[in-house]
TORLUM-696102 format. One line per 4 residues: number of its first residue (from 1); their letters; for each residue x, y, z of C-alpha. Coordinates in steps of 0.1 Angstrom, whole numbers, padded with zeros to 4 digits. Layout:
<rs>
NUM = A = X,Y,Z | ...
</rs>
This chain:
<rs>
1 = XXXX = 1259,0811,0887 | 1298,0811,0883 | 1309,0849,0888 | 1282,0860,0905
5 = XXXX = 1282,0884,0937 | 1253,0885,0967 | 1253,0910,0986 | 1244,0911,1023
9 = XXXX = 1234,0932,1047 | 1234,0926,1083 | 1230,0938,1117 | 1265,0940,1122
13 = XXXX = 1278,0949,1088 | 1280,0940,1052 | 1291,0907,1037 | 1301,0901,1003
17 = XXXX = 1294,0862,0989 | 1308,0841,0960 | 1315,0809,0950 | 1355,0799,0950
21 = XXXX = 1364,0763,0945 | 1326,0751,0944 | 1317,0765,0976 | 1298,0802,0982
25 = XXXX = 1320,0821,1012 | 1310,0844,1031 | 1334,0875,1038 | 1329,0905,1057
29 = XXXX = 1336,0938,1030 | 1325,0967,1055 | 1307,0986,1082 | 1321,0959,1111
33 = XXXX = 1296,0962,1144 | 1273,0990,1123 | 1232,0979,1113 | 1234,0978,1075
37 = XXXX = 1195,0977,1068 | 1203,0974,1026 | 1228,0970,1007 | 1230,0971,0962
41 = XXXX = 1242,0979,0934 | 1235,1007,0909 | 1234,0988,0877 | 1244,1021,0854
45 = XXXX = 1275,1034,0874 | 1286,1000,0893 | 1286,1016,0923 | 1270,1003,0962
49 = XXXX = 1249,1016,0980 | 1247,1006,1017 | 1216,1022,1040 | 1232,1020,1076
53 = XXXX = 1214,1025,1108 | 1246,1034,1131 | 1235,1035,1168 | 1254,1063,1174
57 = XXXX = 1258,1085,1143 | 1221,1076,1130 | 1212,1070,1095 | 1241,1076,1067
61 = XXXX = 1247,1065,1032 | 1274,1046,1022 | 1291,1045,0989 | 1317,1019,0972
65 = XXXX = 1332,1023,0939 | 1358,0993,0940 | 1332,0965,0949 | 1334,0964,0984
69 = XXXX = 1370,0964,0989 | 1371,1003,1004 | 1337,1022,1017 | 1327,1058,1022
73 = XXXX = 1307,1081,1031 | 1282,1096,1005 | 1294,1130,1002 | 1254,1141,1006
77 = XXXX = 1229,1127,1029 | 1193,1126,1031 | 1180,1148,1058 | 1146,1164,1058
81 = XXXX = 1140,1197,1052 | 1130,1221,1078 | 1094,1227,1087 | 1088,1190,1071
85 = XXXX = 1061,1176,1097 | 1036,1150,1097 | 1005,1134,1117 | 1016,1110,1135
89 = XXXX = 0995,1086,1156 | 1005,1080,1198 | 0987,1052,1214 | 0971,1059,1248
93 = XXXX = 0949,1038,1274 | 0913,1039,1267 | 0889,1022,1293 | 0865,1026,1274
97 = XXXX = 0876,1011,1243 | 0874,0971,1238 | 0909,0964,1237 | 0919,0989,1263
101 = XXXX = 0937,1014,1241 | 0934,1043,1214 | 0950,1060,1191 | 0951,1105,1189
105 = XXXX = 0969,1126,1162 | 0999,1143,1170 | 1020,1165,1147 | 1053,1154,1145
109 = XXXX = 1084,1172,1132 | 1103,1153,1105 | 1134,1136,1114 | 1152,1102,1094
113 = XXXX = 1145,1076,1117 | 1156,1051,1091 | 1170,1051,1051 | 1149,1013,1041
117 = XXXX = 1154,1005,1005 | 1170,1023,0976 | 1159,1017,0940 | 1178,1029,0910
121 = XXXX = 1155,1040,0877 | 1174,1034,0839 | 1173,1075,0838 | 1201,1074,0861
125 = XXXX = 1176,1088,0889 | 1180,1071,0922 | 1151,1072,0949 | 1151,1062,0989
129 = XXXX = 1124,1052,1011 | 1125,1058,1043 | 1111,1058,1077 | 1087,1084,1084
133 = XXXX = 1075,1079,1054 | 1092,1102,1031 | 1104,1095,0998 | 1140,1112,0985
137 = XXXX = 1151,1113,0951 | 1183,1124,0933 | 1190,1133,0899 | 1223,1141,0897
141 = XXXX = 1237,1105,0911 | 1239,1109,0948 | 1254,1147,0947 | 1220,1154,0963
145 = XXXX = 1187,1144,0976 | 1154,1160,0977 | 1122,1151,0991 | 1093,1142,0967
149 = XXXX = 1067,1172,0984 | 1038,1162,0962 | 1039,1127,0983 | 1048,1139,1015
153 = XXXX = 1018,1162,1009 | 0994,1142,0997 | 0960,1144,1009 | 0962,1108,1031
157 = XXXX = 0980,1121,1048 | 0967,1154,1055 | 0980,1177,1032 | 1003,1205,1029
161 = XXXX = 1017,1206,1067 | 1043,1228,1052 | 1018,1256,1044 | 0997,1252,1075
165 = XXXX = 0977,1227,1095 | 0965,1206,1065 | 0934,1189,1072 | 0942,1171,1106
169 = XXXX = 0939,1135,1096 | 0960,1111,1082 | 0956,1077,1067 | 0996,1066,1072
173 = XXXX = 0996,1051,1102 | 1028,1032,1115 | 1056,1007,1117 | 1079,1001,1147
177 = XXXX = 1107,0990,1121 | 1125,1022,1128 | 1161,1026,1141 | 1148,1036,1180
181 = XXXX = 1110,1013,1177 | 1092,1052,1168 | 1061,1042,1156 | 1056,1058,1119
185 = XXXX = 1049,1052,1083 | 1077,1040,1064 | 1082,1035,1027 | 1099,0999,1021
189 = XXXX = 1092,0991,0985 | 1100,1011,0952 | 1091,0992,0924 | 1102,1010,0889
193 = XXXX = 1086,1007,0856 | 1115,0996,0833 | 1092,1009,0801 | 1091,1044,0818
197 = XXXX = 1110,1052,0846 | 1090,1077,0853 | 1061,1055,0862 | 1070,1038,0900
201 = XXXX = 1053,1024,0924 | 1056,1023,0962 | 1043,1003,0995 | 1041,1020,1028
205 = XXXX = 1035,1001,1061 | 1010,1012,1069 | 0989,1029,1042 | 0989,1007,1018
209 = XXXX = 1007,1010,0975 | 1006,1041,0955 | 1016,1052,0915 | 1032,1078,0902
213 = XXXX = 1035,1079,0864 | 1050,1115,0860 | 1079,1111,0878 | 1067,1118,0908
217 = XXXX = 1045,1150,0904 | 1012,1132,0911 | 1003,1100,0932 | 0973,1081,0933
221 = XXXX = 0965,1051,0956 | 0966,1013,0939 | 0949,0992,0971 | 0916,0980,0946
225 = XXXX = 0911,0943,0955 | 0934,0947,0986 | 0917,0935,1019 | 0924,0935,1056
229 = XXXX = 0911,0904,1074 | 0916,0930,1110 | 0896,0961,1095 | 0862,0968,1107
233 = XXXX = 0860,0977,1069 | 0882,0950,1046 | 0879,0969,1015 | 0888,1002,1027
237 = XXXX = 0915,1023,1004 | 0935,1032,1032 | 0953,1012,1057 | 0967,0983,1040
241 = XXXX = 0999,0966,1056 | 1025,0959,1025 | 1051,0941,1035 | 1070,0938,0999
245 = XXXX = 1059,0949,0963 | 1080,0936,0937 | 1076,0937,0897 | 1088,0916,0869
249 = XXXX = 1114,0932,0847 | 1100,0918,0816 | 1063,0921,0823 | 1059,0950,0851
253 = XXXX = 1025,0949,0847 | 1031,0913,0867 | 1030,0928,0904 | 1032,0909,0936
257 = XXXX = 1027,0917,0971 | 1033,0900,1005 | 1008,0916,1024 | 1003,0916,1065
261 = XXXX = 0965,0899,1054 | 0982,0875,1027 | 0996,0875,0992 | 0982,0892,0966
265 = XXXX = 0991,0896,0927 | 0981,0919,0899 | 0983,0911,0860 | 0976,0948,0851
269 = XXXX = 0999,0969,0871 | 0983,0971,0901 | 0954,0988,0889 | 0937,0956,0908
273 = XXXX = 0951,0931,0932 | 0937,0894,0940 | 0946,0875,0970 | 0966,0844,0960
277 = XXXX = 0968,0828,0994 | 0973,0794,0998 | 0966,0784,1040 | 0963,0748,1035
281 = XXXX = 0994,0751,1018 | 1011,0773,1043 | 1013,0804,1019 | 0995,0837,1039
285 = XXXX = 1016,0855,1060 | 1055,0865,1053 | 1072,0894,1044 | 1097,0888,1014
289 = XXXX = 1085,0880,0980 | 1110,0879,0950 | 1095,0874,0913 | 1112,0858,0881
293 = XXXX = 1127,0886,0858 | 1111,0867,0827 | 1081,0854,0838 | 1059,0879,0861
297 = XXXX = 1038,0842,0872 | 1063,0831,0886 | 1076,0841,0924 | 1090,0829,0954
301 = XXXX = 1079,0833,0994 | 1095,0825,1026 | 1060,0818,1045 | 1057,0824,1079
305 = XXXX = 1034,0813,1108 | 1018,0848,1115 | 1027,0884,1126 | 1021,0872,1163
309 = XXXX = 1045,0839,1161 | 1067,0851,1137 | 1082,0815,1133 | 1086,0789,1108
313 = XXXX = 1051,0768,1102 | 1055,0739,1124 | 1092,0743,1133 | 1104,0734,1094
317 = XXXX = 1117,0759,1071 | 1105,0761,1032 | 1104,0784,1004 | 1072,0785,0983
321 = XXXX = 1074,0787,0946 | 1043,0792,0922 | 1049,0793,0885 | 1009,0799,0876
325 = XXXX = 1004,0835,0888 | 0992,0818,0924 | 0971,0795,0915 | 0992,0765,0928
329 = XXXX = 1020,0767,0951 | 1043,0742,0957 | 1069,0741,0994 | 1104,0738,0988
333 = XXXX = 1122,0723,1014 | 1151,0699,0999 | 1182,0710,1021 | 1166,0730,1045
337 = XXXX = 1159,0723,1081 | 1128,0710,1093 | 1128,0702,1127 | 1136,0732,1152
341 = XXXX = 1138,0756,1128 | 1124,0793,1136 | 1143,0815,1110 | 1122,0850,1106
345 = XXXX = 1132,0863,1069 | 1128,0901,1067 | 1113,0917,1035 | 1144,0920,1018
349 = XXXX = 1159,0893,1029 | 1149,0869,0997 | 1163,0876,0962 | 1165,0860,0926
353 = XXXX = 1186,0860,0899 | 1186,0839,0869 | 1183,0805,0880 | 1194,0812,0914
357 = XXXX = 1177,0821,0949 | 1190,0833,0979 | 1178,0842,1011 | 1188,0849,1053
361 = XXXX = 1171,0845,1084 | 1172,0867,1117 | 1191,0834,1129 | 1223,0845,1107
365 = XXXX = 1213,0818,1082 | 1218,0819,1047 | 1207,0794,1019 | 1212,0798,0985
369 = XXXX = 1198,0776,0956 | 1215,0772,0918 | 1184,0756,0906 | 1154,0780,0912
373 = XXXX = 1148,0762,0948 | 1150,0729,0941 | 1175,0719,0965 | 1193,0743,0988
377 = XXXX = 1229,0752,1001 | 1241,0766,1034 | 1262,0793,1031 | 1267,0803,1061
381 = XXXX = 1249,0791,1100 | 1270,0823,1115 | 1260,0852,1101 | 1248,0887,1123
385 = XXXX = 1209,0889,1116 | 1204,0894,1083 | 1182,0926,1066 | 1183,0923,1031
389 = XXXX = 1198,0898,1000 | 1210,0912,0973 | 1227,0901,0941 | 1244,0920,0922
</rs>
């Protein structure tokens, strides 16, 4: 691991961490007191990217091209075009209904209520997901951004709402994970095929994962095998709550999924999922999973107790590793607290690189371990809240 860089991004800016003198440090490279949501590195021009979620100025992009040392802004940002829209959904009191409330169909004009993950494809193309639920693309290295119509269109989510009224129903529902707690779709996973970078795939909370294989000219849904324990129908092809996607560099049709109902993997590209859960072993619910760039059976989690307690199991903190595709799991927990503990790791909050794994808490914690999470290291108990891990 000697020489190598992980990036963090915080509530309070962006912190750059390596090892000096046998010890990782943590050091504070940029956007001091601003929400950094993600933060990483192109690999074909060396440049950062950080996704910030400024309070005042909203959502910006922000570039580096001297590893940290100096930032700017990216000379073009995403902004939607105008007359995007989309059907939203607003909840409202409902006597009638079992659990008091409802849900109607508003349309909503489009407006970036959050920039969520950023993916860069070996064509040089890079692609943002954001928050409601539109995905940007840019082809020309940043210089601009466009939105990908043919998703923002598609027909779950009611069509065309540029050409008219589309058909009135949508099967995106919502996430309060943007900037202000607006509740709509957001695209938090772009997982690209490093055979064909024209074939990607994406998760949306809450509709569930869909492929593109042309680029992004035509989508198609890939929820077979999916289920939802809190669906009147389980099996549905709509719905699902993704919290992470994340392929396997040298076998991407090795896909894995931390999923709202549990963790699911696919050996043929998501074409079908099977639910890998573990209970008894404290694997279901979490939101990061990271997967081995060799070997597309082997992941990591950082399990927690449910989306209600969103807690450590029992108070003590572990990392779950499986190296059979899910069907054992074994809990990680050499060097890591396990009495008090209540770290909450976001979905991109847990990373991997060769043999090393890193991840942060909402607590400002950050552990890193050399030997694929044997035993782990504090690197920091001070951090802001951590958002995503990056190295690079």
């Amino acid at each position: 691991m000697s020489g190598k860089t992980v990036w963090v991004a915080t509530r309070k800016g962006t912190f750059k961490i390596e090892k000096s003198g046998g010890r990782w440090r943590a050091a504070l490279v940029g956007h001091a007191g601003i929400g950094v949501n993600y933060v990483a590195r192109d690999p074909n021009t060396k440049r950062l990217w950080a996704l910030l979620g400024h309070g005042h100025w909203g959502a910006k992009l922000s570039i580096s091209d001297d590893d940290g040392a100096t930032w700017r802004d990216n000379p073009a940002q995403v902004k939607y075009p105008e007359g995007a829209r989309y059907i939203g959904q607003d909840m409202y009191e409902d006597a009638a209904s079992e659990v008091g409330v409802g849900w109607k169909t508003t349309v909503r004009n489009a407006t970036l209520l959050k920039l969520w993950v950023i993916a860069f494809g070996n064509d040089g193309a890079l692609w943002i997901g954001t928050i409601p639920g539109g995905l940007f693309e840019s082809r020309d290295g940043g210089a601009s951004f466009e939105l990908n119509r043919p998703l923002w269109n598609h027909e779950s989510r009611g069509g065309d709402l540029f050409a008219g009224e589309g058909t009135g129903e949508t099967q995106w529902f919502g996430t309060p994970a943007s900037e202000g707690g607006e509740f709509a779709p957001g695209i938090h996973s772009i997982a690209i095929d490093p055979r064909s970078p024209q074939r990607l795939l994406i998760a949306v909370s809450t509709a569930g994962v869909l492929e593109t294989s042309d680029g992004g000219h035509t989508w198609r849904s890939r929820n077979k095998g999916m289920t939802m324990d809190h669906n009147p129908d389980p099996e549905a092809e709509w719905g699902h709550d993704p919290h992470l996607i994340e392929l396997c560099q040298s076998a991407p049709d090795h896909v894995w999924q931390q999923n709202h109902a549990g963790v699911f993997f696919s050996d043929n590209g998501a074409q079908q999922w099977r639910k890998v859960s573990a209970p008894g072993e404290g694997v279901h619910f979490g939101f990061p999973v990271t997967v081995d760039a060799h070997d597309g059976k082997v992941a990591w989690l950082v399990p927690g107790r449910s989306d209600a307690q969103r807690m450590t199991i029992d108070g003590g903190l572990f990392v779950a590793r499986t190296d059979d595709g899910g069907a054992s799991w074994r809990q990680l927990r050499n060097g890591l607290p396990q009495e008090a503990a209540y770290d909450v790791v976001y979905r991109h909050a847990l990373d991997n690189r060769e043999d090393a794994v890193a991840f942060g808490s909402t607590t400002g914690n950050l552990y890193l371990s050399e030997d694929r999470g044997e035993s782990w290291a504090v690197v920091s108990h001070n951090l802001p809240p951590i958002y995503a891990v990056r190295f690079g």
